[in-house]
C-alpha positions in Angstrom: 3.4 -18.8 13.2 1.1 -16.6 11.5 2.6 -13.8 8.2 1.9 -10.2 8.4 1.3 -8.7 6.2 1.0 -4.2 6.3 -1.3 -2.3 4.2 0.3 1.3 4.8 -1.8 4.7 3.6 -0.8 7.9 3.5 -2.1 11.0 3.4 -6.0 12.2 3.2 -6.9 8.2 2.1 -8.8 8.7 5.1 -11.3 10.9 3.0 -12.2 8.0 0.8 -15.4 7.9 -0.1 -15.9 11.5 0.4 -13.1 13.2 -1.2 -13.2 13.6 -5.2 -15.2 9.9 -5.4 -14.9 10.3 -9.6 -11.2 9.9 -9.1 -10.9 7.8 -5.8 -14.4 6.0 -5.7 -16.8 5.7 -3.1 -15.7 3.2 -1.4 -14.0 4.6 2.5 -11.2 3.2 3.8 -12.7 0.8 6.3 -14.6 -0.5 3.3 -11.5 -1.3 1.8 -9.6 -2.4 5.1 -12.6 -5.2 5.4 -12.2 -6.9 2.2 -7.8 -6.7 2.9 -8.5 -8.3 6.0 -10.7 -11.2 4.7 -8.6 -11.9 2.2 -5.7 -12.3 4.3 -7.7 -14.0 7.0 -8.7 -16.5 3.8 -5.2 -17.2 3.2 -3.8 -17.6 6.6 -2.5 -14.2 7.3 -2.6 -11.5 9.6 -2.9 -8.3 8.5 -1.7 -4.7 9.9 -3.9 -1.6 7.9 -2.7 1.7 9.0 -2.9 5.3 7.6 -1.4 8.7 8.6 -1.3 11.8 7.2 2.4 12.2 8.4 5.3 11.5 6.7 7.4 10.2 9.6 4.4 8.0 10.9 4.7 6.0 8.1 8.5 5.4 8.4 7.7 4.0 11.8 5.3 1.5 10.4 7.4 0.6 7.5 10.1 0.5 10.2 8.5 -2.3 12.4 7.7 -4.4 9.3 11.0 -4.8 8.4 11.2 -6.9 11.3 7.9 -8.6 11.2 6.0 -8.6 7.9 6.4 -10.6 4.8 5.3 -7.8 2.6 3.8 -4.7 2.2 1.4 -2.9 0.0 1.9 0.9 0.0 -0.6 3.6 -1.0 2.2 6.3 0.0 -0.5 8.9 -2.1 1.0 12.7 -2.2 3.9 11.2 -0.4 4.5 8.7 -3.8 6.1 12.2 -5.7 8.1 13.9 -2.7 9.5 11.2 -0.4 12.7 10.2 -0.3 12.7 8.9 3.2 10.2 6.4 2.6 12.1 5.2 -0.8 14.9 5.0 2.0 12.9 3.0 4.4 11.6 0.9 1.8 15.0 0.0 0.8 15.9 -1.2 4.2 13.4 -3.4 4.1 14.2 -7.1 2.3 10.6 -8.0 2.4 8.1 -7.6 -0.9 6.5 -4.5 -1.8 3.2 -3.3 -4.1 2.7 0.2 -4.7 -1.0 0.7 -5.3 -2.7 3.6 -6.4 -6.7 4.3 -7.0 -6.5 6.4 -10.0 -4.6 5.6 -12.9 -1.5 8.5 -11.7 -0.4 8.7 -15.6 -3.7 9.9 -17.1 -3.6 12.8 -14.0 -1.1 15.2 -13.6 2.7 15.7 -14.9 4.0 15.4 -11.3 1.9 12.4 -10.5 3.7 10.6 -13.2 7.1 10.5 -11.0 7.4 7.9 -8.1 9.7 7.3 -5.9 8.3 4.4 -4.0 8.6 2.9 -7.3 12.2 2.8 -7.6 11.9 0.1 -4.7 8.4 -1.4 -5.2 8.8 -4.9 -6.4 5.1 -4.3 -8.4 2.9 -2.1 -9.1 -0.5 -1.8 -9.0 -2.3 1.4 -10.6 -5.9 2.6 -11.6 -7.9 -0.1 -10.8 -9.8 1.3 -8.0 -10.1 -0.2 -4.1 -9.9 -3.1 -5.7 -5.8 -2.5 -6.2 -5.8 -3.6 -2.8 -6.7 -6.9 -2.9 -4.4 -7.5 -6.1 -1.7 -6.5 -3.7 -2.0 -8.3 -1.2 -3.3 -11.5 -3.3 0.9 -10.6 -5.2 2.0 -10.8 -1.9 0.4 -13.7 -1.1 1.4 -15.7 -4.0 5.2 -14.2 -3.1 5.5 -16.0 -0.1 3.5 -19.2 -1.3 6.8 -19.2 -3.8 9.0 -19.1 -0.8 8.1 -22.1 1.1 
């Protein structure tokens, strides 16, 4: 049987590439989506990329992982500072998860520097571009290499 694992992205990631590029890159979405699914293809794994702009969307996903991934990596972007509800959905999931951010949220903004995905994330990955990605998933990888 194959492992999913879900990328999920919240809101206005779909704007990469064109929105503020010398803080979030060029790179789009789909760019980054390609490489996540390689990787995963590389290693044996399927992977499930989504992003919304809404709130409740993304409890869905995270939702439907909890019964069918073996990880996630979260980019839960202005959501990150304000949302309980996905800390809550988080928790009710027993499966890994990587926060990932572009930008490096502590050199930004005073209310960047809070997270509440955090409080559940089992890492943490933070400025190191689209590239964050990848070093999510590659931890989640290596999490459930350790568990078989």
């Amino acid at each position: 049987m194959t492992k999913k694992l879900y990328v999920l992205n919240g809101p206005n990631l779909n704007l990469l590439g064109k929105r503020e590029p010398d803080i979030y890159g060029h790179e789009t979405l789909a760019d980054i989506e390609a490489r996540c699914r390689a990787l995963c293809q590389d290693h044996g794994f399927e992977l499930c990329f989504f992003q919304s702009n809404s709130e409740g969307q993304l409890i869905d996903w995270i939702q439907e992982a909890r019964e069918t991934a073996c990880g996630i990596a979260i980019n839960p972007a202005a959501y990150t500072h304000t949302s309980v509800a996905i800390l809550d959905a988080l928790s009710a999931c027993e499966c890994p998860v990587i926060e990932v951010h572009l930008s490096n949220v502590h050199k930004r903004e005073a209310f960047r520097h809070h997270s509440y995905v955090s409080l559940r994330a089992d890492g943490i990955v933070i400025g190191c571009g689209a590239q964050g990605y990848e070093l999510a998933l590659q931890r989640l990888i290596a999490l459930n290499a350790d568990t078989e």
